[in-house]
C-alpha positions in Angstrom: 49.4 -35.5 -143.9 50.2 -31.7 -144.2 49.3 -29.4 -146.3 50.5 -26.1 -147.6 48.8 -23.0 -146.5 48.9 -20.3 -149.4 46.5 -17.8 -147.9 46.3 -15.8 -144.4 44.2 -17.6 -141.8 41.8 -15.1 -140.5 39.7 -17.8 -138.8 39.2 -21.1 -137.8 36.7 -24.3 -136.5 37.1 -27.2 -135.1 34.9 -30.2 -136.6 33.4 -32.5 -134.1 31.4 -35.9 -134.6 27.7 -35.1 -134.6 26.2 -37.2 -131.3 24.6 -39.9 -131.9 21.3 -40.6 -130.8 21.3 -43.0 -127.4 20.5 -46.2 -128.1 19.9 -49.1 -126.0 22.5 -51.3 -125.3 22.5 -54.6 -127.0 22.1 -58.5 -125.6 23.5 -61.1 -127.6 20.4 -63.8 -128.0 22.0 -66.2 -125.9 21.9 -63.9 -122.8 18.1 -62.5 -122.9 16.6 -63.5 -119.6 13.1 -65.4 -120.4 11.3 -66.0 -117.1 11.5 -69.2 -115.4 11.4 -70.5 -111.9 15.2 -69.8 -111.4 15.2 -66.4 -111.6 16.1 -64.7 -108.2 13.5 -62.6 -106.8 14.9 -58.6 -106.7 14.5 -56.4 -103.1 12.3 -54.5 -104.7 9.2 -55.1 -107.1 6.9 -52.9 -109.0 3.1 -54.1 -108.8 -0.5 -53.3 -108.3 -3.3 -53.4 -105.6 -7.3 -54.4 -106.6 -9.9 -54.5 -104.0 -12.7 -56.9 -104.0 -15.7 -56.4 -102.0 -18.8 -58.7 -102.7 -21.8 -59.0 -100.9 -21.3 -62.1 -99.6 -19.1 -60.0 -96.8 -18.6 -57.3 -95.0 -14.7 -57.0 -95.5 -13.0 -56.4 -98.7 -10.1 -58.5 -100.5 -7.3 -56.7 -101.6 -5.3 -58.6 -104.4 -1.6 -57.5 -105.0 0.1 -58.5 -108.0 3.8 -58.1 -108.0 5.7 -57.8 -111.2 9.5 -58.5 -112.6 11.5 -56.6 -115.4 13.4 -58.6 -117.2 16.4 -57.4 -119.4 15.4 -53.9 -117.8 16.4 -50.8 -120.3 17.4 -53.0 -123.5 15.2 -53.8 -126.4 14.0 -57.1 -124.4 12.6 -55.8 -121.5 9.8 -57.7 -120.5 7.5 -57.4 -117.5 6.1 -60.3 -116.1 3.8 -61.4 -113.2 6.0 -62.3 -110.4 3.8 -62.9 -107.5 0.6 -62.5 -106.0 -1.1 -62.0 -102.6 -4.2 -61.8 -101.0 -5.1 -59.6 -97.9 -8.3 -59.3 -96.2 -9.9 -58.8 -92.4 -12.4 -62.2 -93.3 -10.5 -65.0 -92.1 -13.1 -67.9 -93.0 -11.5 -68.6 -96.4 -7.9 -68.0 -95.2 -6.7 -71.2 -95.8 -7.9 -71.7 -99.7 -6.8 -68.2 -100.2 -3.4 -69.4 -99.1 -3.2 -72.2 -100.8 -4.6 -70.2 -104.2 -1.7 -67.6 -103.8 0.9 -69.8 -103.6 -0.7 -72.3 -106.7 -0.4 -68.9 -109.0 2.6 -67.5 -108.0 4.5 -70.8 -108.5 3.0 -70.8 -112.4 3.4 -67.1 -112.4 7.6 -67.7 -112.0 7.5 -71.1 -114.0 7.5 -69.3 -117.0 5.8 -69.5 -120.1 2.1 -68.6 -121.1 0.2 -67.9 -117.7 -2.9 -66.5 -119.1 -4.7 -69.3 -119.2 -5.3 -68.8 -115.2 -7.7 -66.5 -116.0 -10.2 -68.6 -117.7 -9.5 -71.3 -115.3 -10.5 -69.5 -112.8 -13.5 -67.2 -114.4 -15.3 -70.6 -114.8 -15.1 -71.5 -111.3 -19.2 -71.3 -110.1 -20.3 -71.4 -106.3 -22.5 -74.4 -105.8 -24.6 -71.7 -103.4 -25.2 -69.3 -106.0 -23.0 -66.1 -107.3 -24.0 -62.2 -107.2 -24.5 -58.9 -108.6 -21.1 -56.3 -108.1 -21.6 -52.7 -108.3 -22.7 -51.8 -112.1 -24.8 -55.0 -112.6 -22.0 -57.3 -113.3 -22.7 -61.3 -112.6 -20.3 -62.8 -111.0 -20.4 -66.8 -110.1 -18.1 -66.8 -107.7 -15.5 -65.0 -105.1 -12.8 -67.3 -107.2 -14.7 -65.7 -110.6 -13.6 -62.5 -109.7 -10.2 -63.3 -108.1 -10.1 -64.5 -112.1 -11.1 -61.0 -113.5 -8.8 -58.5 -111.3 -5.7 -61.4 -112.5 -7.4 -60.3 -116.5 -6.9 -56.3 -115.5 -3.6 -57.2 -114.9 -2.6 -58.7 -117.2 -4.2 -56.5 -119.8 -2.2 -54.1 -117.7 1.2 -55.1 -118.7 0.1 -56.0 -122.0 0.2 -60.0 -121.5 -3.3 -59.8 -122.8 -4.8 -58.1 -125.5 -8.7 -56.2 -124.3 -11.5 -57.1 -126.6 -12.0 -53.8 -129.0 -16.1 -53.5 -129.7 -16.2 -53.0 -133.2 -16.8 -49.2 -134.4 -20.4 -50.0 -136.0 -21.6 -51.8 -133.2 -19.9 -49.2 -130.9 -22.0 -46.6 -133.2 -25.0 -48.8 -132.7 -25.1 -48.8 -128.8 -24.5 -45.3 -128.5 -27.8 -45.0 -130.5 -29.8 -47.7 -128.7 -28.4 -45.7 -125.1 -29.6 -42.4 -126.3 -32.8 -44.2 -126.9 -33.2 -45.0 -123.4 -32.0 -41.7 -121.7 -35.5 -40.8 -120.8 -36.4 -43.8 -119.3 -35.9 -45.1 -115.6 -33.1 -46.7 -115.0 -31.0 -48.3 -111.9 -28.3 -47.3 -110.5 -26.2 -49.0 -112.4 -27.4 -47.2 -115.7 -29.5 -49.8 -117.1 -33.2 -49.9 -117.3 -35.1 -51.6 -114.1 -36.6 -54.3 -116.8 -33.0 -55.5 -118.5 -31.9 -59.2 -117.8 -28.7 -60.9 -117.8 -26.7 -60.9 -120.8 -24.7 -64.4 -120.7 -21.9 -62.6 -122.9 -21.2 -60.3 -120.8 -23.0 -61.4 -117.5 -24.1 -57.6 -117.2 -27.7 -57.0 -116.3 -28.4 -54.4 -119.7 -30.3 -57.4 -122.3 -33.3 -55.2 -123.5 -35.8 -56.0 -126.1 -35.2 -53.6 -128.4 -37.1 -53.4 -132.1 -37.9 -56.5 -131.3 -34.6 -57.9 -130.8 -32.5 -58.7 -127.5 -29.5 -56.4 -127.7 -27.4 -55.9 -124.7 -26.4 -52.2 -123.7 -23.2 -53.1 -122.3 -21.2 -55.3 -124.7 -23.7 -54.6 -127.9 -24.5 -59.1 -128.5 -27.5 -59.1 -130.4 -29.1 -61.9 -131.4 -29.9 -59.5 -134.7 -26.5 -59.3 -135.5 
């Protein structure tokens, strides 16, 4: 199209397209990976170490989770357990350690909701008896808190949501742990006299106005 210029041009500017903002680039639904036991295993895999040391022994377990990203840089990305592995200096439960690693890495790349391994193997008790970790915590079993680092994990990459303590009852311990500041305590933080709380199995139940409260998750049979 031209145009007729009456007047003396004295300046001039070129107009541009204003950029964009970058967006990710778009999958069509039928192409968005979804893990399943087909999908081929990259060289490299981004994942996390937990070490476990119990009583019971005098090495520590170090549990490696290994994770994939799926649909990496789109709107889909997903991260998802990939595999797991076990690692310790104690060879006298090598070969159900084995065994475990491969059971949960083979459910880990069928697909679908793996968070159920975590309660499955939280409820796993030792016929000898289980014990106190570092900070009071009751565990039932070696398999119990193979269970719990999996939980971290997966809390980690958001598979699982962590339990929120309600802001009143939050309010509420903070009170009832002021309370016992001045008294003697463990070295895990708790008073000497508290007993196990079976909601938490944390050693902080206290009686306390004459109600059972525990100091670490706030259960009360008060309400």
């Amino acid at each position: 199209m031209n145009k007729k210029i009456d007047q003396k041009i004295v300046g001039y500017k070129v107009l541009t397209k204003e950029a964009a903002p970058e967006e990710k680039p778009s999958i069509p639904e039928s192409n968005i990976i979804q893990m399943h036991e087909k999908v081929s295993r990259p060289e490299a895999l981004p994942g996390s170490t937990y070490k476990i040391k119990t009583p019971l022994s005098d090495h520590a377990l170090y549990l490696t989770i290994n994770d994939i990203l799926l649909n990496e840089g789109t709107d889909h990305e997903l991260r998802r357990p990939f595999e797991i592995f076990i690692n310790s200096k104690n060879m006298d439960h090598f070969q159900w350690i084995v065994a475990l690693t491969r059971v949960v890495s083979a459910v880990f790349r069928k697909g679908g909701d793996c968070t159920f391994l975590v309660e499955e193997l939280k409820a796993v008790f030792d016929p000898q008896g289980g014990y106190f970790k570092q900070g009071g915590k009751f565990m039932p079993s070696l398999v119990a808190e193979i269970g719990w680092a999996i939980e971290d994990h997966l809390q980690k990459i958001g598979l699982i949501t962590k339990p929120q303590i309600p802001e009143h009852q939050q309010k509420i311990m903070d009170e009832k742990r002021a309370a016992y500041e001045t008294a003697k305590v463990q070295a895990t933080g708790f008073p000497e006299s508290a007993r196990l709380c079976k909601k938490c199995s944390t050693k902080a139940l206290i009686l306390l106005d004459g109600c059972m409260t525990c100091l670490s998750c706030g259960d009360s049979k008060c309400g």
